[in-house]
Backbone bond lengths (Angstrom), bond angles and torsions (degrees), N, CA, C in turn:
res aa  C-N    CA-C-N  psi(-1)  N-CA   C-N-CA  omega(-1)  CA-C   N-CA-C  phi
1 X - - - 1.461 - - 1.531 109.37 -
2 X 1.199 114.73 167.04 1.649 122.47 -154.23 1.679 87.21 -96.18
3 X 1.494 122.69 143.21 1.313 108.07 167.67 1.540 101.51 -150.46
4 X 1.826 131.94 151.74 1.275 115.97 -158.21 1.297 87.40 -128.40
5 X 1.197 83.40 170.52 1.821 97.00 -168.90 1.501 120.23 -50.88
6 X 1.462 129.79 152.07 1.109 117.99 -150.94 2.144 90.87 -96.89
7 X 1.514 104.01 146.48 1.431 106.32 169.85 1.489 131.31 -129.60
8 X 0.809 160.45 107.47 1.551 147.06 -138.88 1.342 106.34 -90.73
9 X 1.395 88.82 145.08 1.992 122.42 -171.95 1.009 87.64 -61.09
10 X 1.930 106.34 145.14 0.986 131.21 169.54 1.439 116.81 -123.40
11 X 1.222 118.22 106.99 1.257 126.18 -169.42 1.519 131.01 -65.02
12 X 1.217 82.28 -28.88 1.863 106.66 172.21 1.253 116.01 -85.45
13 X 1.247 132.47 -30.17 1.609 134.74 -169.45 1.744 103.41 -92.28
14 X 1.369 119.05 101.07 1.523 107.76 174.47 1.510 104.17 -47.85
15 X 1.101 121.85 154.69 1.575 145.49 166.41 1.895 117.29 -118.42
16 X 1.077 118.29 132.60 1.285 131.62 162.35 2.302 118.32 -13.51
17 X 1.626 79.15 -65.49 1.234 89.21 -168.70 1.785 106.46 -70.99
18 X 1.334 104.28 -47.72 1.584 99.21 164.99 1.643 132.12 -34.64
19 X 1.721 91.30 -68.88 1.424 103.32 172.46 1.852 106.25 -40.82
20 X 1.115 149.34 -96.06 1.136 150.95 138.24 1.408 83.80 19.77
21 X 1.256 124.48 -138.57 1.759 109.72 -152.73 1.384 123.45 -18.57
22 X 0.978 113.38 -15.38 1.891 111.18 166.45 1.863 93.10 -79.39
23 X 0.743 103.27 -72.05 1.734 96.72 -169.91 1.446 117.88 -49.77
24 X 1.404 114.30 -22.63 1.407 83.32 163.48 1.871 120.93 -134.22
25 X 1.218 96.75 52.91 1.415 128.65 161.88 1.625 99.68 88.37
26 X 1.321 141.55 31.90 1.468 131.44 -170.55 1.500 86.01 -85.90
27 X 1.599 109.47 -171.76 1.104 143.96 -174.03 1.360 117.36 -110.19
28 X 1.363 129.46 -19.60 1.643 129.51 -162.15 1.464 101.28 -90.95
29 X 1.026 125.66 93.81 1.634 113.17 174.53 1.461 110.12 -175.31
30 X 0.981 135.26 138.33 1.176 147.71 167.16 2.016 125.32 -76.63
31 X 1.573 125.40 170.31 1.334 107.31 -148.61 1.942 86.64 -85.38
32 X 1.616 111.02 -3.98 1.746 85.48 -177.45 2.050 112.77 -61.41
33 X 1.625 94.26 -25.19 1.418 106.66 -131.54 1.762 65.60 -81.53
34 X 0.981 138.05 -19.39 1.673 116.99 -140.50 1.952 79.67 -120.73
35 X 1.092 141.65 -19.07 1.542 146.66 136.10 1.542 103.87 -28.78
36 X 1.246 119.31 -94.67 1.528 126.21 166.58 1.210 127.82 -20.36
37 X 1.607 122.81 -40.42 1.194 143.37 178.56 1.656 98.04 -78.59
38 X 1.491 130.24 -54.63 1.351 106.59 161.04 1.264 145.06 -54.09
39 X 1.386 101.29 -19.59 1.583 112.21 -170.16 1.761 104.98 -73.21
40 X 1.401 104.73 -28.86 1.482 126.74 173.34 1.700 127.96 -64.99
41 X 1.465 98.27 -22.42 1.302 103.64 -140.27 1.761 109.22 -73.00
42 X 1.168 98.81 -20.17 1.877 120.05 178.17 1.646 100.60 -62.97
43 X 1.299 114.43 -40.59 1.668 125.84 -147.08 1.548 94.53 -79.91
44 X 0.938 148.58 144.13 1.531 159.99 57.06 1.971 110.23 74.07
45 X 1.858 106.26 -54.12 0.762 95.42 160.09 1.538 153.00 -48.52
46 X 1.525 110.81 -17.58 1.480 118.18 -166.46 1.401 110.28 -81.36
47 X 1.335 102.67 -43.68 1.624 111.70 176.53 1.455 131.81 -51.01
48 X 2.356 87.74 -49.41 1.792 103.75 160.83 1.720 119.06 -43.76
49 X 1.045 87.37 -44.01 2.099 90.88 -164.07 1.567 83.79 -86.84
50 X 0.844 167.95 -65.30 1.989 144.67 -141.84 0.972 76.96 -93.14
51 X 1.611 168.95 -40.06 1.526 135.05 -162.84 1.753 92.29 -69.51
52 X 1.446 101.72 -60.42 1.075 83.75 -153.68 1.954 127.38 -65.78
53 X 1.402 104.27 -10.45 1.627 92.25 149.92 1.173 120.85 -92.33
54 X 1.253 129.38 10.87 1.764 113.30 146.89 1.361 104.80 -81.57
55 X 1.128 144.15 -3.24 1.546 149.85 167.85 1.604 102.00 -57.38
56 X 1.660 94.72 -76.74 1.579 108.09 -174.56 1.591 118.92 -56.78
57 X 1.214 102.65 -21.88 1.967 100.77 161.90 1.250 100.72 -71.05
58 X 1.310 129.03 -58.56 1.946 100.66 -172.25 1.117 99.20 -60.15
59 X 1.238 141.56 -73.66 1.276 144.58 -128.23 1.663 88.59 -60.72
60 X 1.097 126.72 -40.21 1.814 120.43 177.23 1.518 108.76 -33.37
61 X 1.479 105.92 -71.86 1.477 131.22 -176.45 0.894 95.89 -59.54
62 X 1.720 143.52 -59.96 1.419 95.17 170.89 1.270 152.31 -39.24
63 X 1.143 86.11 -68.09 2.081 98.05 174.19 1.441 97.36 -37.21
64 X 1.563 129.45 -42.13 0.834 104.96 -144.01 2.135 104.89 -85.53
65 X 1.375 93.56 -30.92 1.243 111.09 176.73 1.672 122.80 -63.30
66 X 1.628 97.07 -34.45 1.805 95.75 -164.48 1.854 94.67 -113.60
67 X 1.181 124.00 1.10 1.657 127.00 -173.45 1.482 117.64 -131.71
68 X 1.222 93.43 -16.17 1.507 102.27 -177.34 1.612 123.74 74.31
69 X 1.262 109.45 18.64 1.099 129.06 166.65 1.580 131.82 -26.35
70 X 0.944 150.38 95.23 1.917 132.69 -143.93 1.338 87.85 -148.14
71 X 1.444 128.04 5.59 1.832 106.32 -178.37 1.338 88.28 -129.37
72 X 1.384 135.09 157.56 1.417 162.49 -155.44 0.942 125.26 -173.39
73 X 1.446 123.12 96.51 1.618 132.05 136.50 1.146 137.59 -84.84
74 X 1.437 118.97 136.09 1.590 128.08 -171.85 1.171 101.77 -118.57
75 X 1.233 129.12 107.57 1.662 115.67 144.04 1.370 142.73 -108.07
76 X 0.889 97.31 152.66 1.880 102.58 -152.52 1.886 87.23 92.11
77 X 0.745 121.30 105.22 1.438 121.26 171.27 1.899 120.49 -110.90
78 X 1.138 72.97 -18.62 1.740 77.22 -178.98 1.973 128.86 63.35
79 X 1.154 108.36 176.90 1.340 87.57 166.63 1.386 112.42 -84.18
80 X 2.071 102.68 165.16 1.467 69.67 -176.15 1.470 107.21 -119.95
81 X 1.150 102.02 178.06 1.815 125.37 -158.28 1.585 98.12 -140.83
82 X 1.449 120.38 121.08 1.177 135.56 -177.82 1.640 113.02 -69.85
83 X 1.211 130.03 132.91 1.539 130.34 22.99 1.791 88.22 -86.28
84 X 1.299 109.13 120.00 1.730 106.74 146.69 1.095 124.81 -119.62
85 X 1.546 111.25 168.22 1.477 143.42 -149.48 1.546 98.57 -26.03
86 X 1.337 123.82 -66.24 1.617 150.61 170.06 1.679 98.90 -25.53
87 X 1.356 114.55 -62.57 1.290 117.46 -157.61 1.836 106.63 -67.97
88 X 1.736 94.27 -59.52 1.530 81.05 178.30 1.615 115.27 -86.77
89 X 1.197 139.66 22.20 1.274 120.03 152.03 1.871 105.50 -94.89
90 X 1.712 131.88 -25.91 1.329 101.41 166.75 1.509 115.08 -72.85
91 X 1.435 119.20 -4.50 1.876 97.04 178.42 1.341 102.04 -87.80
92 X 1.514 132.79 19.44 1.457 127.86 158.19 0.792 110.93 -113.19
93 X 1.990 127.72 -3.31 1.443 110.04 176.37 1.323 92.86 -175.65
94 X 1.484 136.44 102.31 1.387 146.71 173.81 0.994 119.44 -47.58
95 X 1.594 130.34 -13.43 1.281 125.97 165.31 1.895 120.72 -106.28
96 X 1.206 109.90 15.56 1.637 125.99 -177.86 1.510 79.82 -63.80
97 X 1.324 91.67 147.77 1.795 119.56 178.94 1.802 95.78 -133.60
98 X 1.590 95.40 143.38 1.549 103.76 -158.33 1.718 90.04 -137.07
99 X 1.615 101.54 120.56 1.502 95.99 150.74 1.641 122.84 -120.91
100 X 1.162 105.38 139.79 1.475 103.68 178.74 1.824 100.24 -119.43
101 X 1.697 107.12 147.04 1.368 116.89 -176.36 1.643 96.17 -151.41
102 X 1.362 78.82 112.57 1.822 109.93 154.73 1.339 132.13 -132.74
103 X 1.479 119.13 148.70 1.517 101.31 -162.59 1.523 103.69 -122.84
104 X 1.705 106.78 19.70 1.353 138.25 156.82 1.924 96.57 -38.87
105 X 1.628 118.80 137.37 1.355 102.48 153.36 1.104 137.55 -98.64
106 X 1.859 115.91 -7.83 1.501 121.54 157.14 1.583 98.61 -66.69
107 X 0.946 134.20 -48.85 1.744 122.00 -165.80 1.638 75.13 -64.81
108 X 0.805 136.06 -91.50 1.747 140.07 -106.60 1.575 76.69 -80.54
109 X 1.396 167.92 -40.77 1.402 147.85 119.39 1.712 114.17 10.53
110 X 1.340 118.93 -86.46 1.632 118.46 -176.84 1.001 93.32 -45.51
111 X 1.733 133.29 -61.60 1.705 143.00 -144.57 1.483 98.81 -45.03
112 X 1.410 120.14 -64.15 1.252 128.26 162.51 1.253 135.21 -16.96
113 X 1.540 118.37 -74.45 1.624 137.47 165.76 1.930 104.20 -37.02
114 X 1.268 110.55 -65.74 1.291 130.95 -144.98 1.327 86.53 -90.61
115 X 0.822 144.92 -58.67 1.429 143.14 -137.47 1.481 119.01 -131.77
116 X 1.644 112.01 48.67 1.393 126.04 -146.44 1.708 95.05 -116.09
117 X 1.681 118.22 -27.15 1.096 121.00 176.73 1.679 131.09 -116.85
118 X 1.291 137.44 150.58 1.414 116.26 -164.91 1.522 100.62 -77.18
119 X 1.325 123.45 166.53 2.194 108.33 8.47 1.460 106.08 -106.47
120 X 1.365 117.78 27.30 1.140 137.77 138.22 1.791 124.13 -66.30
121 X 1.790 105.92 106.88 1.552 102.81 -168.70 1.420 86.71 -118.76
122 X 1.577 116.59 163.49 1.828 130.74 143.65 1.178 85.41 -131.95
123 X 1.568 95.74 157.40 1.556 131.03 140.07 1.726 117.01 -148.62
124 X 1.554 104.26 142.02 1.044 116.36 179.37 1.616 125.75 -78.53
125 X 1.193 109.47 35.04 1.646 114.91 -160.90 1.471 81.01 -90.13
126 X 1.889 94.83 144.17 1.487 113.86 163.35 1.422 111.30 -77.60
127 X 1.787 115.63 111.68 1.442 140.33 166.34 1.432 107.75 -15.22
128 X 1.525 120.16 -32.64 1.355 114.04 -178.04 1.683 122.34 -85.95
129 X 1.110 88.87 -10.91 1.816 91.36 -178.13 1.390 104.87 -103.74
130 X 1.477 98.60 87.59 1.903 109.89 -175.05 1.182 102.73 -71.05
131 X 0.841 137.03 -30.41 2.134 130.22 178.56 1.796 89.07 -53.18
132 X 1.033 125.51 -68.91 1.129 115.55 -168.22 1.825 127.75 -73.55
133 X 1.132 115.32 -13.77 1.422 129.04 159.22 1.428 104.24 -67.36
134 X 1.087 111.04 -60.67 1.733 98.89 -173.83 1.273 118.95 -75.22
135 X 1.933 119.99 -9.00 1.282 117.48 154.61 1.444 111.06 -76.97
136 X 0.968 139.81 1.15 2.058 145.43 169.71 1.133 93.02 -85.37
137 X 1.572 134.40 -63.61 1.427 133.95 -142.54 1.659 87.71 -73.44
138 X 1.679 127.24 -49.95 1.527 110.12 -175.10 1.290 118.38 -70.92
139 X 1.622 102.65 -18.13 1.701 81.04 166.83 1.607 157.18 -71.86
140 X 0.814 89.42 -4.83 2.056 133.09 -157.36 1.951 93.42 -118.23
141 X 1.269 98.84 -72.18 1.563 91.35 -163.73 1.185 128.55 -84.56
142 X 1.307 131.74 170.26 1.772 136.54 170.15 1.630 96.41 -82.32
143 X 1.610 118.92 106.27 1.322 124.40 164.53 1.596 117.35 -50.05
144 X 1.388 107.44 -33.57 1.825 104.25 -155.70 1.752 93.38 -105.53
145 X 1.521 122.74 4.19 1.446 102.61 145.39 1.363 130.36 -138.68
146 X 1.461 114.94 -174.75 1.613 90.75 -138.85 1.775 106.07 -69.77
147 X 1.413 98.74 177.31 1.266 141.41 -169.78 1.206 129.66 -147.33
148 X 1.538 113.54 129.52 1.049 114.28 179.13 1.606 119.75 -131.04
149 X 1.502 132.84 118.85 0.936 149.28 179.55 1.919 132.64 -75.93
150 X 1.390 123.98 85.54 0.967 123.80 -149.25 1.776 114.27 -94.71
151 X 1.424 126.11 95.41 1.162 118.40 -158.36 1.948 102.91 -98.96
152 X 0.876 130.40 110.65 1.660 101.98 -154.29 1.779 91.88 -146.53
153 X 1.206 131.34 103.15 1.028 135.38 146.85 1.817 91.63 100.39
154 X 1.349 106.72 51.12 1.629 110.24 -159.59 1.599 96.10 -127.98
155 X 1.459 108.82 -61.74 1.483 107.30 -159.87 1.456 112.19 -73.80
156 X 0.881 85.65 2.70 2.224 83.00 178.49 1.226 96.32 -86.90
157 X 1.110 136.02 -36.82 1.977 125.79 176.12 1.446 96.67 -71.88
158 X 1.362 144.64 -14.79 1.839 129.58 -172.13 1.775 91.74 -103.36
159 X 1.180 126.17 119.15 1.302 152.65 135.94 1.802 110.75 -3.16
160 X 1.465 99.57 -60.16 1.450 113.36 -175.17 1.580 104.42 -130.24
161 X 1.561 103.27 60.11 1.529 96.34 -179.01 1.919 103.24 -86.38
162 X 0.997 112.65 -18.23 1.426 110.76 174.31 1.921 116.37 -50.89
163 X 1.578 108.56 -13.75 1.368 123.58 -145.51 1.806 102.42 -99.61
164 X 1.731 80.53 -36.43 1.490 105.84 -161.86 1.002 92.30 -97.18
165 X 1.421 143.12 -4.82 1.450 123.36 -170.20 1.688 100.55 -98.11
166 X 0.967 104.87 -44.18 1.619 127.42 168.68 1.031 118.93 -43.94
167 X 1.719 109.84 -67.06 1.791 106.67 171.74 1.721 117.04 -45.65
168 X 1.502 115.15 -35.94 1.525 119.17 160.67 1.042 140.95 -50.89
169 X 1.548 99.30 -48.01 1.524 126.05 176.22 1.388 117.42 -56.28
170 X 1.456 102.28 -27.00 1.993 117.54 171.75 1.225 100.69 -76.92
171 X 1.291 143.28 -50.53 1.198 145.08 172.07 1.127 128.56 -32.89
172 X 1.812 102.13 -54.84 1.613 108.07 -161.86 1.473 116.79 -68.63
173 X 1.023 136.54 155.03 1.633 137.32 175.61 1.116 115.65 -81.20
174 X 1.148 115.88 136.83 1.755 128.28 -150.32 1.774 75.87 -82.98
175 X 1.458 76.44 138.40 1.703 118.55 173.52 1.706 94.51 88.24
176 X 1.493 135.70 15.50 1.496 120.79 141.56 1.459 136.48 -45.07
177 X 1.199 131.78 91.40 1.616 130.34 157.59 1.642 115.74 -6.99
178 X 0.964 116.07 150.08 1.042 131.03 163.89 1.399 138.38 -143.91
179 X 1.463 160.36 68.65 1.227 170.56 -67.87 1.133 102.96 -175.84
180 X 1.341 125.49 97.75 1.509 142.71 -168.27 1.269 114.00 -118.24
181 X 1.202 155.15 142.35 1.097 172.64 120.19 2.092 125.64 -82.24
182 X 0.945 130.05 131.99 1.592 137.98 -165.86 1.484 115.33 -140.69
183 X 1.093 161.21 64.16 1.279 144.78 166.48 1.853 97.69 -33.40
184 X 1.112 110.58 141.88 1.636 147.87 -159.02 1.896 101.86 -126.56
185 X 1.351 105.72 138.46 1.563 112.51 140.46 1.438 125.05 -101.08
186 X 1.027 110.31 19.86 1.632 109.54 -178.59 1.273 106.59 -86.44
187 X 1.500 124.91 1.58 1.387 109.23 171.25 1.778 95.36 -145.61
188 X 1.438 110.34 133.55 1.398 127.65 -160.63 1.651 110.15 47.10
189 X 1.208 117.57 65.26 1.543 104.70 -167.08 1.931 102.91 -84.19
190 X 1.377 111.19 -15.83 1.282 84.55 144.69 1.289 159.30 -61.61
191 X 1.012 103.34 -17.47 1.899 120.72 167.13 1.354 118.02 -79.20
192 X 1.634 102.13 -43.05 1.708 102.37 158.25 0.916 155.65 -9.16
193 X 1.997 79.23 -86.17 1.533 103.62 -170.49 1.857 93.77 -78.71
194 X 1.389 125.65 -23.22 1.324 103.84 -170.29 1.411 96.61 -101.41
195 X 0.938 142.96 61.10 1.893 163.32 175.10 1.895 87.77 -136.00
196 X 1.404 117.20 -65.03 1.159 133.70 -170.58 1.718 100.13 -50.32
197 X 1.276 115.18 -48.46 1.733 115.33 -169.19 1.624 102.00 -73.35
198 X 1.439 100.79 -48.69 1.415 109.93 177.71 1.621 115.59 -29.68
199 X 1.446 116.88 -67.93 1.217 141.77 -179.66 1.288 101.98 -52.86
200 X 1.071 130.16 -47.65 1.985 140.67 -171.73 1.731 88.62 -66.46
201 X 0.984 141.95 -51.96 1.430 155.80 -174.15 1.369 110.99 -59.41
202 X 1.466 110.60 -32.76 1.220 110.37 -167.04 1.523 101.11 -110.41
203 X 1.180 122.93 14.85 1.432 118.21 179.94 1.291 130.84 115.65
204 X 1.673 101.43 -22.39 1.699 116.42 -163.74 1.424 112.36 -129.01
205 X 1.491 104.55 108.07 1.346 122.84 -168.25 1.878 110.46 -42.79
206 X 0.871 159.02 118.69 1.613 138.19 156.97 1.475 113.78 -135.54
207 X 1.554 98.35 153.09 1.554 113.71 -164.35 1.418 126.26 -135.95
208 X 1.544 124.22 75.61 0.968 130.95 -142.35 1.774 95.10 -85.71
209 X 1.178 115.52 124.27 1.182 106.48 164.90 1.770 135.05 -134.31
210 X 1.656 110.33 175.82 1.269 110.32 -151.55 1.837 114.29 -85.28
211 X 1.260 123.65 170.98 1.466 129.41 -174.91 1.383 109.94 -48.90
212 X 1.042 129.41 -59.80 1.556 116.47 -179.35 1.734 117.43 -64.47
213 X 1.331 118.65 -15.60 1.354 103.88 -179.48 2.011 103.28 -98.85
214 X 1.252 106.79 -33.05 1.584 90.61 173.04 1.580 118.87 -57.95
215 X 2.011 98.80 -47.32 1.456 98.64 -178.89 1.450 119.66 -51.90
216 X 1.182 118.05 -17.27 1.684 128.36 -176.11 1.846 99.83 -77.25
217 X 1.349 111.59 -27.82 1.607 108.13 -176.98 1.455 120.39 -69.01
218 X 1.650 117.17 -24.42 1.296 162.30 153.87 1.210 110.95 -41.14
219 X 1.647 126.04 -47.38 1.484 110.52 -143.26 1.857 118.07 -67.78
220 X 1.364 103.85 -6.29 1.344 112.83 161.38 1.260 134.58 -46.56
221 X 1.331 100.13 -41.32 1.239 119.82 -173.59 1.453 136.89 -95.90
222 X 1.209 130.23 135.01 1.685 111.94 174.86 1.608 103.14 -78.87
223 X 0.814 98.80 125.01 1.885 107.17 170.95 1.799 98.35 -70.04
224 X 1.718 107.08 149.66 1.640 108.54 146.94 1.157 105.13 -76.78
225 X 1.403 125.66 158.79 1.402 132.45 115.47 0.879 119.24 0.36
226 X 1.540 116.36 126.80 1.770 138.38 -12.86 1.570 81.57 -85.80
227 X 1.341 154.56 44.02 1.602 132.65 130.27 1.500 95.53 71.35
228 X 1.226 141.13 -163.22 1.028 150.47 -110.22 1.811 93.24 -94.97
229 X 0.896 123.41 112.32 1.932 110.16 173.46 1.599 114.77 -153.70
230 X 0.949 115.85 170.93 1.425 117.65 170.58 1.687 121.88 -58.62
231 X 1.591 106.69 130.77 1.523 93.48 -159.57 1.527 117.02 -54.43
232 X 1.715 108.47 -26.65 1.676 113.63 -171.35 1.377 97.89 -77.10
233 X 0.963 131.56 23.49 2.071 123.32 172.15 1.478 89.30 -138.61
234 X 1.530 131.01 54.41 1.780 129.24 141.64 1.618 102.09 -130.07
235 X 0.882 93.96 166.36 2.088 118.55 -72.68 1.299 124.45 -2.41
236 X 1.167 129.52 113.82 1.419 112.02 169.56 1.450 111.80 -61.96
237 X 1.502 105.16 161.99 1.234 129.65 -177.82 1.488 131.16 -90.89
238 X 0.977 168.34 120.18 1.788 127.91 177.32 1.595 110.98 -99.46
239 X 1.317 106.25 110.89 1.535 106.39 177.54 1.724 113.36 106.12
240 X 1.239 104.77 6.23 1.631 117.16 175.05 1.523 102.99 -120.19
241 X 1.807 100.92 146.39 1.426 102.05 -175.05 1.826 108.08 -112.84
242 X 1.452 106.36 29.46 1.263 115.09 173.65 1.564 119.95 78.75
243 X 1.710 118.45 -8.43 1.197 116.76 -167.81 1.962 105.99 -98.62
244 X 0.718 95.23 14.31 2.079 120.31 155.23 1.596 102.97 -52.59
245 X 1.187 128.39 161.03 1.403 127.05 148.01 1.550 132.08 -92.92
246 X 1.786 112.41 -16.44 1.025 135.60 -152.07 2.157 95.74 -109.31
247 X 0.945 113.80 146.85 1.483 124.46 167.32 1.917 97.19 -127.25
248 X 1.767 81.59 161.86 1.315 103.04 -168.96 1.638 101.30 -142.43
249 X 1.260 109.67 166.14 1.914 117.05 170.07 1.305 81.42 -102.08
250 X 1.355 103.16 140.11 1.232 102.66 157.02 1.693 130.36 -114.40
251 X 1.307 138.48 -156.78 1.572 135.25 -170.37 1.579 113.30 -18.58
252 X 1.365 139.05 122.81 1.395 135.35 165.51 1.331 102.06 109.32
253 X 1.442 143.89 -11.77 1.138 131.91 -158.95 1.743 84.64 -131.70
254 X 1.129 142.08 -24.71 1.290 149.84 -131.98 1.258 126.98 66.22
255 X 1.158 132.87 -177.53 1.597 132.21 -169.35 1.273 93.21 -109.07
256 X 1.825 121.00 100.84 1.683 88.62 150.79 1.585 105.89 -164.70
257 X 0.948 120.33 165.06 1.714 129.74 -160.76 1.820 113.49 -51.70
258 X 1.273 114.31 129.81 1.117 89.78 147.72 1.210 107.40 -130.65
259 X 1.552 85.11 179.72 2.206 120.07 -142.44 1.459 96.41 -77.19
260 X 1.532 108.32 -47.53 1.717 116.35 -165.60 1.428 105.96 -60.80
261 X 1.264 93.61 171.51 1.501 111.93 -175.60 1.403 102.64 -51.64
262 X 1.335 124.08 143.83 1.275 145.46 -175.76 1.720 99.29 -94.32
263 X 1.212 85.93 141.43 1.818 102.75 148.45 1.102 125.96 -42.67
264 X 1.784 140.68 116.21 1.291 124.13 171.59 1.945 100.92 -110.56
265 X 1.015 122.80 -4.24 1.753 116.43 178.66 1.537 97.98 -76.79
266 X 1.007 110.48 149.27 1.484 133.63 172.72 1.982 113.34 -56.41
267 X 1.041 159.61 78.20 1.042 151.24 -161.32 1.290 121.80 -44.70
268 X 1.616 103.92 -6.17 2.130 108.85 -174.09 1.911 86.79 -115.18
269 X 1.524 132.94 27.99 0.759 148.80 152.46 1.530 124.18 -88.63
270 X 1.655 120.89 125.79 1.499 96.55 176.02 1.799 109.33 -80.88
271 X 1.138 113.03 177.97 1.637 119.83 158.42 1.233 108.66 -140.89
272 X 1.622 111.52 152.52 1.368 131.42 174.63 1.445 135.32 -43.37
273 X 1.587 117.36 -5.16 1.352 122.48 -145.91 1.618 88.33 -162.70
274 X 1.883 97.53 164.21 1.117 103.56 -161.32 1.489 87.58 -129.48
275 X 1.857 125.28 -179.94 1.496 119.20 178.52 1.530 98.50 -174.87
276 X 1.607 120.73 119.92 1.254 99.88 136.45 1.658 116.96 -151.55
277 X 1.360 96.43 -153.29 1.803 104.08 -178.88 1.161 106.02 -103.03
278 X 1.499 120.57 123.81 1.703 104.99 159.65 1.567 94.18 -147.96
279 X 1.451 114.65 -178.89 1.508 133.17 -146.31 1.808 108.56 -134.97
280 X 1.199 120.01 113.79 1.692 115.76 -162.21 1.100 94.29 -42.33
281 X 1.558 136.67 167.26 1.844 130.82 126.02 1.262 112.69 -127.74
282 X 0.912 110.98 -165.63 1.817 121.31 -150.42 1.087 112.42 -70.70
């Protein structure tokens, strides 16, 4: 596995992956990251980023439940905070193999401890150097069945993640998953963009962007149903306004529960961010 030179934690400089464990209740973080996290806490953003990894927990179980899905990549993985990727794809299948890659050095620290034996993998390769991601992803995984690639609350910290997703997207083997997540300014982009300045202020570049340029990151892909939407409306419902605790598939898939973290935003609510599932093709 690819691994980069080692650099020492900085306790004072919030970081990405930190901030993120403050938002959605972890433990790994220090008082800059959880400062920052107040300065946030009014904005729009907080809700976007924890829906949308309660998004990427169903969407796991799906694949894993309705496609048969058993291989998993995360990048941008973050620290991690339970239920993760690992957990709910082995309670659908004891032999799912999970890689997560961050080039975070508190993550790529835990990544180590935790995730030192299969079919549990890390690597600390920077997301942008796809020659070497897709040399991690063949090392670890079965190329010729499926896979699913989980990018979720990632590309708004890469500058040119539209660039990097693409150079991958050539890579991946037709019929690869894909599980996307985006915080957006197209809805309250005042809170956004000044969440967005905030973050620039504080050290950490981010780039929230609008429906036609994520959907363009996509065009590879066939999306499921309903295709591009807010992560707190998957599955949609018909006739529920999301303030339930429980989600469901609904018509065509059968009716039936899922396990992962539920939706907590209201569904007649907007959110900041956009999310969906789709599948490479030819």
């Amino acid at each position: 596995m690819t691994t980069r030179p080692r650099n020492l934690i900085d306790p004072y400089q919030p970081t990405p992956a930190r901030l993120h464990s403050v938002f959605v209740g972890g433990k790994d973080h220090y008082e800059p990251d959880e400062a920052l996290a107040k300065n946030l806490s009014s904005s729009t953003i907080r809700p976007a980023i924890t829906e949308s990894r309660r998004f990427t927990r169903r969407a796991v179980e799906y694949l894993s439940d309705h496609h048969g899905v058993s291989q998993f990549v995360e990048l941008g993985s973050g620290l991690p905070h339970a239920p993760n990727i690992h957990d709910i794809a082995e309670q659908q299948n004891d032999t799912a193999r999970t890689l997560y890659v961050d080039s975070d050095i508190l993550v790529a620290a835990h990544g180590r401890v935790m995730l030192h034996e299969p079919p549990r993998y890390f690597t600390d390769t920077d997301i942008t150097d796809t020659d070497a991601i897709m040399g991690d992803i063949a090392a670890v995984m079965d190329m010729t069945a499926p896979l699913a690639v989980c990018m979720s609350g990632t590309a708004e910290w890469i500058s040119d993640a539209p660039a990097v997703l693409a150079a991958l997207t050539a890579r991946f083997p037709v019929g690869t998953w894909l599980v996307l997540t985006h915080v957006t300014d197209d809805f309250y982009p005042d809170h956004i963009q000044a969440a967005a300045e905030t973050l620039r202020r504080a050290g950490i570049p981010y780039h929230p962007r609008g429906r036609d340029e994520i959907a363009a990151m996509l065009a590879a892909y066939q999306l499921l149903a309903p295709g591009l939407i807010a992560p707190h409306r998957w599955p949609p419902i018909p006739g529920r306004d999301g303030d339930n605790g429980d989600s469901e598939i609904g018509a065509g898939d059968g009716i039936r529960r899922l396990l992962a973290t539920p939706s907590r935003h209201r569904a007649a609510w907007d959110l900041s961010a956009y999310a969906a599932i789709g599948q490479r093709q030819p």
